[in-house]
Biopython code that builds the backbone (N, CA, C, O; Angstrom):
import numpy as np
from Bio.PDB.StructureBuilder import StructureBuilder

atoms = [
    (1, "UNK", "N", (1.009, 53.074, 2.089)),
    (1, "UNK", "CA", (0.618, 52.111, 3.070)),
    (1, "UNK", "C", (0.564, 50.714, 2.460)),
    (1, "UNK", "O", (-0.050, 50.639, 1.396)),
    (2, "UNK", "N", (1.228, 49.329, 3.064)),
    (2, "UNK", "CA", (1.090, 48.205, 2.573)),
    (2, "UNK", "C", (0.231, 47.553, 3.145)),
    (2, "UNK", "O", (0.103, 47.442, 4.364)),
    (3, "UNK", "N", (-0.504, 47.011, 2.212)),
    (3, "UNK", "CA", (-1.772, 46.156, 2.646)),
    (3, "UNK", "C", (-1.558, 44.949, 2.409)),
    (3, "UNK", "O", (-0.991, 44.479, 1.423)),
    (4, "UNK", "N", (-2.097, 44.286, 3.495)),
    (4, "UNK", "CA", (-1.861, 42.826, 3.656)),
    (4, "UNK", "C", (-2.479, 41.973, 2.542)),
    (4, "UNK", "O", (-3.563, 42.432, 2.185)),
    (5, "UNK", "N", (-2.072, 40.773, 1.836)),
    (5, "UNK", "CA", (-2.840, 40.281, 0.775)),
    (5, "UNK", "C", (-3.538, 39.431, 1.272)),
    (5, "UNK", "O", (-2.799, 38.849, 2.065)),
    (6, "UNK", "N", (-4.635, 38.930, 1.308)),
    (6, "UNK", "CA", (-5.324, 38.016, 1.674)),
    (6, "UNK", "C", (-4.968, 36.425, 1.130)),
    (6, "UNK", "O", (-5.091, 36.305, -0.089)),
    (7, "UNK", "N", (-4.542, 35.182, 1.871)),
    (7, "UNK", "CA", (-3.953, 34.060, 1.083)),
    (7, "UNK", "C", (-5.539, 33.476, 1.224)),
    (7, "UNK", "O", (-6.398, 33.559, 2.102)),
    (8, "UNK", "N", (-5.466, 32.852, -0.086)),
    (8, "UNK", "CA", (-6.800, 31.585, -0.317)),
    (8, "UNK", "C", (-6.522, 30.456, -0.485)),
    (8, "UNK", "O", (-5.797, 29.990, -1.365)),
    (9, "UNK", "N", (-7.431, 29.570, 0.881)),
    (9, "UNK", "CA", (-6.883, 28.346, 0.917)),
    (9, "UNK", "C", (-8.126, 27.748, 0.336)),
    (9, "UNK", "O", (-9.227, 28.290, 0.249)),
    (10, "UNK", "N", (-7.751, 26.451, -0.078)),
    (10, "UNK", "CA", (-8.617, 25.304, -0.840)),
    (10, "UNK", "C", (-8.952, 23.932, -0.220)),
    (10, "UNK", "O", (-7.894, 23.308, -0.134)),
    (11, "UNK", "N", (-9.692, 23.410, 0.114)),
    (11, "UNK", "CA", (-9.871, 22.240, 0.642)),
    (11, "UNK", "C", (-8.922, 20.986, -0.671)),
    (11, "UNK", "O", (-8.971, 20.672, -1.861)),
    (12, "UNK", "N", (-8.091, 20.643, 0.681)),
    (12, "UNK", "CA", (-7.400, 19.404, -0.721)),
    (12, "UNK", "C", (-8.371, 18.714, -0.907)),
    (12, "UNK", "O", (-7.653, 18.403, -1.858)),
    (13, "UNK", "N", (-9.352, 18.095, -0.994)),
    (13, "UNK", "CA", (-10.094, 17.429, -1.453)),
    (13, "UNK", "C", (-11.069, 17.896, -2.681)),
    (13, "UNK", "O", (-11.117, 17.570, -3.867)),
    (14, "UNK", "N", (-11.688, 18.639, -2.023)),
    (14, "UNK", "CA", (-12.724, 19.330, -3.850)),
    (14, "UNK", "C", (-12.180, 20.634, -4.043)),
    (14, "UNK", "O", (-12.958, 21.137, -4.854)),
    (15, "UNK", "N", (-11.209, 21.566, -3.749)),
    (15, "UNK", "CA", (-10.849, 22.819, -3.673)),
    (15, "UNK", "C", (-11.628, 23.590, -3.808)),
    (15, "UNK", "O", (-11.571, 24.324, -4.795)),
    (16, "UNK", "N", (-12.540, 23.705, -2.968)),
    (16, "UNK", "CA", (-12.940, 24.657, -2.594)),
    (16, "UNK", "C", (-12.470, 25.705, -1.576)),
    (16, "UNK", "O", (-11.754, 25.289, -0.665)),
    (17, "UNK", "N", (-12.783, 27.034, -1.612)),
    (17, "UNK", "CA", (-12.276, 28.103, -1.008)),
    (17, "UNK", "C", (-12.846, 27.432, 0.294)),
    (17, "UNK", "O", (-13.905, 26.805, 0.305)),
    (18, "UNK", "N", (-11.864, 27.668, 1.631)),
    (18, "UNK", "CA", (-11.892, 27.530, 2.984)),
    (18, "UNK", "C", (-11.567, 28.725, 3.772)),
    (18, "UNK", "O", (-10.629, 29.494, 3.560)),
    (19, "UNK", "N", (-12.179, 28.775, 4.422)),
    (19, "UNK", "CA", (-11.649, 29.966, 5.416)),
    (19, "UNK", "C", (-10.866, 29.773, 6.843)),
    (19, "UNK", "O", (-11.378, 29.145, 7.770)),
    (20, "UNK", "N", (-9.901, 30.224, 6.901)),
    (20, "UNK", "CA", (-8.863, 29.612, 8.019)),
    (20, "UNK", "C", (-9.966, 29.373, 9.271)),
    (20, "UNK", "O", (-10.039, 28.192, 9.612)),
    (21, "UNK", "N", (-10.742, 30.205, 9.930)),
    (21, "UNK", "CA", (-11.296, 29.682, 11.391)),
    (21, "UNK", "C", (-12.498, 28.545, 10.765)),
    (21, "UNK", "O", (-13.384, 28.130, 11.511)),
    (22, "UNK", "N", (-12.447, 28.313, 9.993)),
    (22, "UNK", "CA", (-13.658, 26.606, 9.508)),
    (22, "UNK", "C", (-13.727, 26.016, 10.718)),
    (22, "UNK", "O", (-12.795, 26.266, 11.481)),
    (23, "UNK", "N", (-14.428, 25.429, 11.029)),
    (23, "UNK", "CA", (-14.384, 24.165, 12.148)),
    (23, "UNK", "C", (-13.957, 22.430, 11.465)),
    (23, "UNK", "O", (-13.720, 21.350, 12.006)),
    (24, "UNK", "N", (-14.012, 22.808, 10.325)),
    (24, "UNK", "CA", (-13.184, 21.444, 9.735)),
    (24, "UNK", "C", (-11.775, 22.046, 8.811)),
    (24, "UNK", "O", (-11.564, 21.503, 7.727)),
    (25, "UNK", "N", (-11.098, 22.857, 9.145)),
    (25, "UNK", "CA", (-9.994, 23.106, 8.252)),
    (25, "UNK", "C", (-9.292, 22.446, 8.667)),
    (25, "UNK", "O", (-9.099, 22.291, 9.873)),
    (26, "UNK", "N", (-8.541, 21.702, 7.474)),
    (26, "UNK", "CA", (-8.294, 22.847, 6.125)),
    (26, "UNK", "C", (-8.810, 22.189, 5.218)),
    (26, "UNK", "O", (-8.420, 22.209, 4.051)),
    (27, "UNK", "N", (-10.229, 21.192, 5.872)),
    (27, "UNK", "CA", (-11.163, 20.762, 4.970)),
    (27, "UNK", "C", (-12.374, 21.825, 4.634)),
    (27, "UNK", "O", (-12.366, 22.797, 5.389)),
    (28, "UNK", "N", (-13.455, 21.818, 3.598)),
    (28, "UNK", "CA", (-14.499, 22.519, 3.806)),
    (28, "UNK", "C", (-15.941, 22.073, 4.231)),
    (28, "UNK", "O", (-16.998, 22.699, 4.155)),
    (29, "UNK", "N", (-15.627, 20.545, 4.799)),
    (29, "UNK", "CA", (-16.740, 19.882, 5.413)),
    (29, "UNK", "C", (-16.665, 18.396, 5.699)),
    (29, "UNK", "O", (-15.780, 17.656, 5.270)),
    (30, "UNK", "N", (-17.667, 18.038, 6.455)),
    (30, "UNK", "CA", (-16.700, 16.807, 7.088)),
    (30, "UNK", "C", (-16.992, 15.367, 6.505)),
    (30, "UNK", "O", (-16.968, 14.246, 7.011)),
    (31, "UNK", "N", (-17.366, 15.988, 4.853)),
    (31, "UNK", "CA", (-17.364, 14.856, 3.763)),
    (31, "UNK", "C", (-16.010, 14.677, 3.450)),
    (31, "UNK", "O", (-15.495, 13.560, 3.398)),
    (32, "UNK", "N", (-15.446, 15.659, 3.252)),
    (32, "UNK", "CA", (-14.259, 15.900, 2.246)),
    (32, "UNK", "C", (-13.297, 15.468, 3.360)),
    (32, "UNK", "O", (-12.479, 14.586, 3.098)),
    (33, "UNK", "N", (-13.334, 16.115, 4.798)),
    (33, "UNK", "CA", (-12.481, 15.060, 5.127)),
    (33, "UNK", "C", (-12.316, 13.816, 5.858)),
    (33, "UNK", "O", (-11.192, 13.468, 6.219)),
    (34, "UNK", "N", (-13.415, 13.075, 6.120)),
    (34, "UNK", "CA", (-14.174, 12.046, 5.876)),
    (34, "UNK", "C", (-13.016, 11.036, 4.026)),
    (34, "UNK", "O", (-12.025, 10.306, 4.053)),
    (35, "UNK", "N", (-13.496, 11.332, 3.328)),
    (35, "UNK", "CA", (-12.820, 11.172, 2.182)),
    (35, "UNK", "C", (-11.142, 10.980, 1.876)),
    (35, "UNK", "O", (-10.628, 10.057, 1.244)),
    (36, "UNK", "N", (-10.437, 12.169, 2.540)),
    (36, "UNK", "CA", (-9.342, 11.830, 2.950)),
    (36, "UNK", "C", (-8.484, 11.078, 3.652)),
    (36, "UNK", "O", (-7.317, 10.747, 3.441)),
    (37, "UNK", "N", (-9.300, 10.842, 4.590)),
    (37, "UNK", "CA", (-9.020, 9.566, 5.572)),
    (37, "UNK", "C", (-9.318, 8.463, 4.982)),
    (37, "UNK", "O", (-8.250, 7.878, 4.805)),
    (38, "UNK", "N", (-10.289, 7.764, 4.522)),
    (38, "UNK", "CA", (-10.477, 7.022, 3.499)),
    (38, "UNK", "C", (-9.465, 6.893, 2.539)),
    (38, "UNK", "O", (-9.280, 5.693, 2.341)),
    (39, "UNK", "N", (-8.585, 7.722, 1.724)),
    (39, "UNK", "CA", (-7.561, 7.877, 1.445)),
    (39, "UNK", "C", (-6.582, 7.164, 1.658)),
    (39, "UNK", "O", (-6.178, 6.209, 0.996)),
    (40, "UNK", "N", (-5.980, 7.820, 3.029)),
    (40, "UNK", "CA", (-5.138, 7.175, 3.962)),
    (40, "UNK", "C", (-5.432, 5.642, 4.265)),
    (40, "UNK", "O", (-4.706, 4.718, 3.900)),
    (41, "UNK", "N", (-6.468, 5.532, 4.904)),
    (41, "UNK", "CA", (-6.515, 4.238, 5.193)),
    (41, "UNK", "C", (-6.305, 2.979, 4.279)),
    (41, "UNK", "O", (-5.753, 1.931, 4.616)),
    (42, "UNK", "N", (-6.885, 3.302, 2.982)),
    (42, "UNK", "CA", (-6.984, 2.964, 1.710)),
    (42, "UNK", "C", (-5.204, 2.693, 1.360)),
    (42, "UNK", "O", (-4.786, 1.858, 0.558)),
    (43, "UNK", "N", (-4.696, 3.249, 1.853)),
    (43, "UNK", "CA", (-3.029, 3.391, 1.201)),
    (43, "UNK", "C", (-3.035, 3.867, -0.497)),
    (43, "UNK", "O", (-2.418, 3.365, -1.437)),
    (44, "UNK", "N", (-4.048, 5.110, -0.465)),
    (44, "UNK", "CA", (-4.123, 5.662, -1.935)),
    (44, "UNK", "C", (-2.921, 6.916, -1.766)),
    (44, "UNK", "O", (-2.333, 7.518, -2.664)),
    (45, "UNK", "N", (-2.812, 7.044, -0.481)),
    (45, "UNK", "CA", (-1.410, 8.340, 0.194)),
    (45, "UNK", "C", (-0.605, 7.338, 0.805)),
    (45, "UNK", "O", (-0.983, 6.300, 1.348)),
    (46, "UNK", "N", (0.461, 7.740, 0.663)),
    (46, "UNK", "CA", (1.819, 7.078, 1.092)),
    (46, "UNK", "C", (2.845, 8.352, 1.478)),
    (46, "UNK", "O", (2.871, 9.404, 0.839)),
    (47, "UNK", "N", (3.735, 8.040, 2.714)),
    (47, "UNK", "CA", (4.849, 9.085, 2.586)),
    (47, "UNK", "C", (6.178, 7.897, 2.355)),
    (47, "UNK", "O", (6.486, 6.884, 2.984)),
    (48, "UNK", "N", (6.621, 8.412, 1.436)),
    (48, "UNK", "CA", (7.761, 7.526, 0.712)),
    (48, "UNK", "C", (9.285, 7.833, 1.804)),
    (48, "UNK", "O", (9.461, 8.771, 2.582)),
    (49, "UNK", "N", (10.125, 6.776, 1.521)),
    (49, "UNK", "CA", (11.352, 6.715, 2.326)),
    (49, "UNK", "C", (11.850, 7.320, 1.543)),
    (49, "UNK", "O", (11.361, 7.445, 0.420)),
    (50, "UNK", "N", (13.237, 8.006, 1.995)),
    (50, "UNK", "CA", (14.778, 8.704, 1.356)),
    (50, "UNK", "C", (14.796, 7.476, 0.433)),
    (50, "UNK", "O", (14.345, 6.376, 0.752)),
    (51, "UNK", "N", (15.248, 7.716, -0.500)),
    (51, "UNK", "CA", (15.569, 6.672, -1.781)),
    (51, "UNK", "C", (17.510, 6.578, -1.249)),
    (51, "UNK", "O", (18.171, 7.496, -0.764)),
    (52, "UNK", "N", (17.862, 5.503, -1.492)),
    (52, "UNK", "CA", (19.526, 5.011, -1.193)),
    (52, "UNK", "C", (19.713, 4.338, -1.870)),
    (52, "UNK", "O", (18.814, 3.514, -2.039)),
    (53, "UNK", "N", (21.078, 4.190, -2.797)),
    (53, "UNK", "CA", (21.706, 3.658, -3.802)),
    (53, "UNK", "C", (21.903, 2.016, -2.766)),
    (53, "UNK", "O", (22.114, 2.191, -1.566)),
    (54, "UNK", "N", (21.848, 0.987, -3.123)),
    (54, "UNK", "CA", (22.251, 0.068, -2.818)),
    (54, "UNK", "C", (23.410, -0.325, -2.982)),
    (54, "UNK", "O", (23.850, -1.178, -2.212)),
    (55, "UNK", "N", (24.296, 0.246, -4.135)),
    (55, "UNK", "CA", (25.911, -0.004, -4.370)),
    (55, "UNK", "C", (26.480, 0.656, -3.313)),
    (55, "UNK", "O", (27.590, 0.151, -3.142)),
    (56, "UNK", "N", (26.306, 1.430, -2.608)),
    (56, "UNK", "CA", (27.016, 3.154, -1.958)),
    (56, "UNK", "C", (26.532, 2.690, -0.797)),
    (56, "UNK", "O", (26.932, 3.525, 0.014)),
    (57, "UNK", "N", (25.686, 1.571, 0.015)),
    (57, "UNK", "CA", (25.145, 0.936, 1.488)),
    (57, "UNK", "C", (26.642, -0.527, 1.088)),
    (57, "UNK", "O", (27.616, -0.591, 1.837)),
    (58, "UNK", "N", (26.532, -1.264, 0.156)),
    (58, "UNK", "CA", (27.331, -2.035, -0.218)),
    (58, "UNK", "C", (29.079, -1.761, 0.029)),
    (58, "UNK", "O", (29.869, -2.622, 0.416)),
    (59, "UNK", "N", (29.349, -0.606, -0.246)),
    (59, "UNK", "CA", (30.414, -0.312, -0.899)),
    (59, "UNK", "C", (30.881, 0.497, 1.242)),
    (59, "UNK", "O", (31.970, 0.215, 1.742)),
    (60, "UNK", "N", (30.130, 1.135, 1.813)),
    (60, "UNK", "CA", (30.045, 1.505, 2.666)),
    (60, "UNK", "C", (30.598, 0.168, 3.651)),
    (60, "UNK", "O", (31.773, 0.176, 4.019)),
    (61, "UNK", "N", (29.779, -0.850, 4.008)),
    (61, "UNK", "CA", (30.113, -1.502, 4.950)),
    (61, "UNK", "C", (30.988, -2.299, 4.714)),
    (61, "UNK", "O", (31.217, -3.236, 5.479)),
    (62, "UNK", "N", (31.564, -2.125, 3.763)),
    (62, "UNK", "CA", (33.145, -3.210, 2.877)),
    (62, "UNK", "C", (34.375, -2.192, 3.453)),
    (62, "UNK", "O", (35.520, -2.578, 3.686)),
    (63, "UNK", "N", (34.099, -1.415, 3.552)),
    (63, "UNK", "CA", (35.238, -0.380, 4.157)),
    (63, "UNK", "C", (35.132, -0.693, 5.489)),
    (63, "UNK", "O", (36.097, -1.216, 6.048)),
    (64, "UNK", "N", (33.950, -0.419, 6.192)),
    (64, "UNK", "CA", (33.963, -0.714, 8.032)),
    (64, "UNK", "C", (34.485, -1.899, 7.988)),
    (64, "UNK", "O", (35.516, -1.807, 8.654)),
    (65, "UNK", "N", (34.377, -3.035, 7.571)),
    (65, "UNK", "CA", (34.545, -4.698, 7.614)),
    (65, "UNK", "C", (36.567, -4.252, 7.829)),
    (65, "UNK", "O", (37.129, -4.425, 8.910)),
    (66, "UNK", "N", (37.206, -3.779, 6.747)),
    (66, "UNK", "CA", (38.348, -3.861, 6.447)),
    (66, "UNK", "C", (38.768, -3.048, 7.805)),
    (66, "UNK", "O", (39.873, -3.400, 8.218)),
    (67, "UNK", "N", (38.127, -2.038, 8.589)),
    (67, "UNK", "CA", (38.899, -0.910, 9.184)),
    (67, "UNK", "C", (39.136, -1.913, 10.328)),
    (67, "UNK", "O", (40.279, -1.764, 10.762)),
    (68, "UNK", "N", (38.379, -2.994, 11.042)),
    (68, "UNK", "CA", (38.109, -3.675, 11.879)),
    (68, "UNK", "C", (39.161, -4.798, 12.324)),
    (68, "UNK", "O", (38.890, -5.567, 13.246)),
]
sb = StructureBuilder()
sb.init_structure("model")
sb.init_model(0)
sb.init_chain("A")
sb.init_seg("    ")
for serial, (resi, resn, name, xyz) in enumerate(atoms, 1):
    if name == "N":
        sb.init_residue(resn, " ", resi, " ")
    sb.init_atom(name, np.array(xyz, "f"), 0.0, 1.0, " ", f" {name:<3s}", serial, name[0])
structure = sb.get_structure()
């Protein structure tokens, strides 16, 4: 018989063990995520852009220019 494994989640903030039905998950209280937001707001989290070669955007619209 296969038994299900139990996954353990962690509050990103102090990692502590959380339990999926929490009323603050997938924090473990509403310091921590309180804190996170602070974070955010702070711009201490960022989601970064696709990184692009600037020669290869360059080199790109020198071809459209010519097809024209």
């Amino acid at each position: 018989m296969l038994r299900k494994r139990a996954i353990k989640l962690r509050c990103p903030t102090c990692k502590k063990l959380v339990k999926p039905g929490a009323s603050d998950f997938p924090f473990c209280s509403e310091c921590c995520r309180t804190i996170d937001l602070g974070k955010w707001a702070s711009g201490a989290y960022v989601i970064s852009s696709p990184i692009t070669d600037q020669s290869d955007a360059i080199d790109g619209d020198s071809e459209d220019d010519v097809e024209r």
